[in-house]
C-alpha positions as CSV (number, residue, x, y, z in Angstrom):
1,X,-11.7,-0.9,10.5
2,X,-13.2,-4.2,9.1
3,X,-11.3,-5.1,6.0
4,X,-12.7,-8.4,4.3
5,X,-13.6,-10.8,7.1
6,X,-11.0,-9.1,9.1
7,X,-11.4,-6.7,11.8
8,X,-8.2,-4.3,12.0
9,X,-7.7,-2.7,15.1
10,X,-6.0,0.8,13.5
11,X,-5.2,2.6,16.9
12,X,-3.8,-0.7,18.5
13,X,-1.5,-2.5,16.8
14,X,0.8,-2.4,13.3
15,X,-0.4,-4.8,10.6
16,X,1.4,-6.3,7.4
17,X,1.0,-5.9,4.1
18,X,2.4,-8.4,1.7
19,X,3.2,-7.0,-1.6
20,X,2.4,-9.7,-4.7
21,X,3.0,-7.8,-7.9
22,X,2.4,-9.8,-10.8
23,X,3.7,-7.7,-13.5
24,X,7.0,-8.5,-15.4
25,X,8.8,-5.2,-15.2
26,X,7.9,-4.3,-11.2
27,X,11.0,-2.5,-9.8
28,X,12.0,-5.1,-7.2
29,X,10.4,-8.7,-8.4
30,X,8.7,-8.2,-11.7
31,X,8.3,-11.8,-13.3
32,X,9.1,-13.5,-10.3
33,X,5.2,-14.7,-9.6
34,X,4.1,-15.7,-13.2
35,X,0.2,-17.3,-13.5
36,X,-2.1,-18.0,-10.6
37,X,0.2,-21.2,-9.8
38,X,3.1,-18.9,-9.0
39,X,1.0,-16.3,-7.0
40,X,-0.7,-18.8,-4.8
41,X,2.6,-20.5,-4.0
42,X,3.5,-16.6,-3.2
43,X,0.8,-15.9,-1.0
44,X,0.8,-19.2,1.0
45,X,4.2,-18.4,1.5
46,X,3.3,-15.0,3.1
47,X,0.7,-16.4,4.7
48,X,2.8,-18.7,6.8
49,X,5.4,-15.7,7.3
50,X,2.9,-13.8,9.3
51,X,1.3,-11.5,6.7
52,X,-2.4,-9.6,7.5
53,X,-3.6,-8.5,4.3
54,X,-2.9,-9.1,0.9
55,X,-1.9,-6.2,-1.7
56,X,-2.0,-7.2,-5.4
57,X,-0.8,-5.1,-8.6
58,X,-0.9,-5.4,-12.0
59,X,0.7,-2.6,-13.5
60,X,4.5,-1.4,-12.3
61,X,4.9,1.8,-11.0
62,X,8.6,2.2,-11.0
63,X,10.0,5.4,-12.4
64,X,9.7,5.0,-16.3
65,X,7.8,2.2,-16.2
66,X,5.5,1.3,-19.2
67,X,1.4,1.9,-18.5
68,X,-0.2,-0.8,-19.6
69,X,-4.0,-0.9,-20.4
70,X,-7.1,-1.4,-18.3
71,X,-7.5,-4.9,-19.8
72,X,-4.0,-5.9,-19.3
73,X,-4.2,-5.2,-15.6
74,X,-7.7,-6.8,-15.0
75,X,-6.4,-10.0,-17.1
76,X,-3.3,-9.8,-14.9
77,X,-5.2,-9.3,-11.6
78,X,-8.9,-10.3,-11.2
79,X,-7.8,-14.3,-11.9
80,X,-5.7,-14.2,-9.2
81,X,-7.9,-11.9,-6.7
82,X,-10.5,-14.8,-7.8
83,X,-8.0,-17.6,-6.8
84,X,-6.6,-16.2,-3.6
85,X,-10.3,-15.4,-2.4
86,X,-11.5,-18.9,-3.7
87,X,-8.4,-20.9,-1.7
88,X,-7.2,-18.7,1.0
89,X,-9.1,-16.8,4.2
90,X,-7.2,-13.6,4.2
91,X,-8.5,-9.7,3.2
92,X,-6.9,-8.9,-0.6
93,X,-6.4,-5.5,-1.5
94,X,-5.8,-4.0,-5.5
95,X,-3.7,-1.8,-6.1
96,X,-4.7,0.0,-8.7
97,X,-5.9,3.9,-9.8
98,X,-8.0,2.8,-12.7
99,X,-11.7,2.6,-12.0
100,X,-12.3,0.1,-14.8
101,X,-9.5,-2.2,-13.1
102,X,-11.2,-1.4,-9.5
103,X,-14.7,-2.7,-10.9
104,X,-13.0,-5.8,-12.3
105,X,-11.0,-6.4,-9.0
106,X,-14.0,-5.9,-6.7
107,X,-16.0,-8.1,-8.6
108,X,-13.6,-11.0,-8.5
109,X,-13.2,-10.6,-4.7
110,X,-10.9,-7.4,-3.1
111,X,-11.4,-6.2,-0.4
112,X,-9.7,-2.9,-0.4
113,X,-8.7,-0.3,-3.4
114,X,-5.4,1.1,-3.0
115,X,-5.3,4.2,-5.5
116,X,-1.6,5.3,-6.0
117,X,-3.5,8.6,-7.2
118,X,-5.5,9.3,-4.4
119,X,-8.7,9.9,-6.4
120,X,-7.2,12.4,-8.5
121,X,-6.1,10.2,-11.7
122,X,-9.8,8.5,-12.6
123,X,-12.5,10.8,-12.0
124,X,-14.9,7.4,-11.9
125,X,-12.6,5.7,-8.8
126,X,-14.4,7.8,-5.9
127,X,-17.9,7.0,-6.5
128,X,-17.4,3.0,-8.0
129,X,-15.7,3.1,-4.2
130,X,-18.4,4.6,-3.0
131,X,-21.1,2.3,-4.3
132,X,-19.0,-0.5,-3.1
133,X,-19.0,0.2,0.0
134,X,-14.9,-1.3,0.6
135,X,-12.6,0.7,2.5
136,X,-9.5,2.6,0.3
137,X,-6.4,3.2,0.7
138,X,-5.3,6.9,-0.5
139,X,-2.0,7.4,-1.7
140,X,-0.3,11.1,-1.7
141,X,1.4,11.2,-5.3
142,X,3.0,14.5,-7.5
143,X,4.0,14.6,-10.9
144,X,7.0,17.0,-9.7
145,X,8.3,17.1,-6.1
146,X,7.8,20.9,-5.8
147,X,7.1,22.1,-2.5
148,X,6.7,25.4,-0.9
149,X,6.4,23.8,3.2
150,X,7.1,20.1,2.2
151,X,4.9,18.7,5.0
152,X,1.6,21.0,5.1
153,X,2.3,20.7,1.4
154,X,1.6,16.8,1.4
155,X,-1.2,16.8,4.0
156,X,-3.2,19.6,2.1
157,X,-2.8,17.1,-1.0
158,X,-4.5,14.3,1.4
159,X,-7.1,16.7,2.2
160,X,-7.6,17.0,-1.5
161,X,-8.2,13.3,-1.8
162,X,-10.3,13.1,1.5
163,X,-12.4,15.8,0.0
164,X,-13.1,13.8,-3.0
165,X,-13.9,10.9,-0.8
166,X,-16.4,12.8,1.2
167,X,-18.4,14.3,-2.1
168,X,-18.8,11.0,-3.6
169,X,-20.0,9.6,-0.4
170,X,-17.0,7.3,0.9
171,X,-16.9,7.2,4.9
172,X,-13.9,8.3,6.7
173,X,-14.0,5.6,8.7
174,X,-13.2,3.5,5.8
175,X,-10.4,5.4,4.8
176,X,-6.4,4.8,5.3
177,X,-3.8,7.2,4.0
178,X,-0.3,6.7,2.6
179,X,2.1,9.4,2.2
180,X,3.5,8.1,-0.5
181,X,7.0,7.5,0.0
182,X,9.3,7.3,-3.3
183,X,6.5,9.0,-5.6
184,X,6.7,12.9,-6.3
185,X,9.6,13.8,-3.7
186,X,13.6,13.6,-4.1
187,X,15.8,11.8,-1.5
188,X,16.0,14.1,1.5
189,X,11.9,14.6,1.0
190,X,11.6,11.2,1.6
191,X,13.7,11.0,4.3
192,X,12.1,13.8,5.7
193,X,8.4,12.2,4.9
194,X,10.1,8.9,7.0
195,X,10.4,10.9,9.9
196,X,7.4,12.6,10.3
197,X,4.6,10.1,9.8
198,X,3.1,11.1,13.1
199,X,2.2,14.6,11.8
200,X,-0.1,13.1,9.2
201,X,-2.0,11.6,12.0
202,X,-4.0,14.8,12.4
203,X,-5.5,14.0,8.9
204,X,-7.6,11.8,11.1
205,X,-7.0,8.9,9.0
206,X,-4.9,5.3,10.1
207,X,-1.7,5.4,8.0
208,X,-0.1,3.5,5.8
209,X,3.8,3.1,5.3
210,X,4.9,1.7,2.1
211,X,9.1,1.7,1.9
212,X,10.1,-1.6,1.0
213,X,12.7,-2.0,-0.6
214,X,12.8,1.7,-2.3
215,X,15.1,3.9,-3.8
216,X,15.3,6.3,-0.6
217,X,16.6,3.1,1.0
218,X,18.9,2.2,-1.8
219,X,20.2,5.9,-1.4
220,X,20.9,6.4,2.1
221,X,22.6,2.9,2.5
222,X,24.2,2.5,-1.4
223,X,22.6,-0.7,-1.9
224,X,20.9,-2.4,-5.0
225,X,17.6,-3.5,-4.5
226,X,18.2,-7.3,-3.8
227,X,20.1,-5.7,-0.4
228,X,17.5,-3.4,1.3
229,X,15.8,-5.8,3.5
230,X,17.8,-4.0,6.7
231,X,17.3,-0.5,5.4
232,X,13.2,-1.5,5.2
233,X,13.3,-3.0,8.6
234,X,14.8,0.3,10.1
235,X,11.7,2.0,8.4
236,X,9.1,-0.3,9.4
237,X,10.4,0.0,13.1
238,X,10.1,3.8,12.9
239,X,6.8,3.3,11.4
240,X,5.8,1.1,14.6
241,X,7.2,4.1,16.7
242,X,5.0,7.0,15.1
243,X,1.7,5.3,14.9
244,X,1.2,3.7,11.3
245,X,-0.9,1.1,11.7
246,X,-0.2,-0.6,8.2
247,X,3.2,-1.3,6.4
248,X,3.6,-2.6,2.7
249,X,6.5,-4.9,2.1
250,X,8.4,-7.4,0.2
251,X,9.9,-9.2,3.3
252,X,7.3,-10.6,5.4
253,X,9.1,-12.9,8.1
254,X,11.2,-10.5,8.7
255,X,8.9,-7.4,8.9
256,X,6.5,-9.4,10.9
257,X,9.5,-9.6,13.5
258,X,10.4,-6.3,13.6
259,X,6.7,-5.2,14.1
260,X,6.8,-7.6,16.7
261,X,9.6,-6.2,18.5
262,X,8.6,-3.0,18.3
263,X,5.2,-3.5,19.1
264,X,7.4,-5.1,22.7
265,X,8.8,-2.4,23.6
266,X,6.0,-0.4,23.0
267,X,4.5,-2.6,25.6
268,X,1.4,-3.4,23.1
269,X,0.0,-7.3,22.5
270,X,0.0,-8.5,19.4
């Protein structure tokens, strides 16, 4: 999958994906990388920790956070998309599930939309993808974590998206999946999620792990947020072992290690 000037080799190796929120009220480091100063000094940082790809958000997505509006997040997002692009040689993704924000983000210089949503909150996200031609990441997300079969439950709901994708025109092959840890399930569906990222392979899709530093973590280990780097590396190792071939993190020496590691004994090259 080329992503950016990048070509990602899905079925081969684990890549990471360095998280740069630059929001004030993100769950884990809201306000910490104010301005385009403070998220370039972020992203060479990350950079020269090991990280692949790039994901930046403007709007928190913590559990009772505030929405903010489309022009907010494009003031808070497409300068610094702009800047990374304009200094740094590395494949930026957006997270976002607004189309408006998309649109904005593109035209400063992503490479990628990551839709928390999945297609499902903007009905203009699939086809500005589309017409853009960038590759998407597709979040599973519920408003309530009610389940009849919690894992054919989730994958039909990727179908869902996928289906979108494929009616406005967006090529599979351009596609990665997340299952959306932390959004729409309660602890032990998270934990259960965790353990069964290899049954979402069948979707057809690379994957996409995103645990960092969440409250499953916080849960099982009864840790604040500032303490979770061990609990994420446990999940990014797992996430090694079942086939993702992206993880989203805070932490990127250390997950770039693990990845390594894991990748070892695997007996894969990195």
């Amino acid at each position: 999958m080329r992503i950016g000037g990048r070509e990602f080799l899905t079925k081969e190796k684990t890549y990471v994906m360095g998280i740069l929120n630059v929001t004030p009220d993100s769950f884990s480091d809201g306000g910490r990388w104010k301005g385009v100063d403070g998220a370039l000094f972020r992203v060479e940082e990350m950079l020269t920790e090991g990280m692949d790809i790039l994901d930046i958000g403007g709007e928190s997505t913590r559990p009772g956070y505030t929405p903010v509006s489309p022009g907010e997040e494009i003031a808070r997002t497409a300068p610094v998309i702009e800047a990374v692009k304009a200094r740094f040689d590395v494949p930026v993704s957006l997270d976002t599930c607004k189309s408006a924000v998309a649109a904005a983000g593109i035209a400063a210089g992503a490479d990628l939309i990551n839709d928390i949503w999945g297609l499902k909150k903007d009905e203009g996200m699939a086809a500005l993808i589309a017409e853009s031609g960038l590759p998407c990441c597709l979040m599973h997300n519920r408003k309530k974590p009610d389940y009849t079969e919690l894992l054919a439950d989730v994958a039909g709901d990727l179908e869902e998206s996928l289906a979108l994708a494929d009616r406005a025109g967006i090529r599979r092959d351009r596609i990665v999946l997340d299952t959306g840890i932390g959004f729409g399930k309660d602890y032990e569906q998270n934990l259960r999620i965790l353990r069964s990222q290899e049954y979402f392979l069948r979707l057809g899709c690379p994957l996409l792990l995103g645990a960092s530093r969440k409250s499953v973590i916080g849960l099982a280990l009864r840790l604040p947020v500032e303490e979770r780097l061990e609990g994420t590396l446990a999940t990014t190792v797992m996430a090694v072992m079942q086939g993702c071939s992206f993880v989203r993190v805070h932490d990127v020496r250390e997950n770039v290690r693990a990845v390594k590691m894991a990748e070892a004994v695997l007996g894969r090259s990195r």
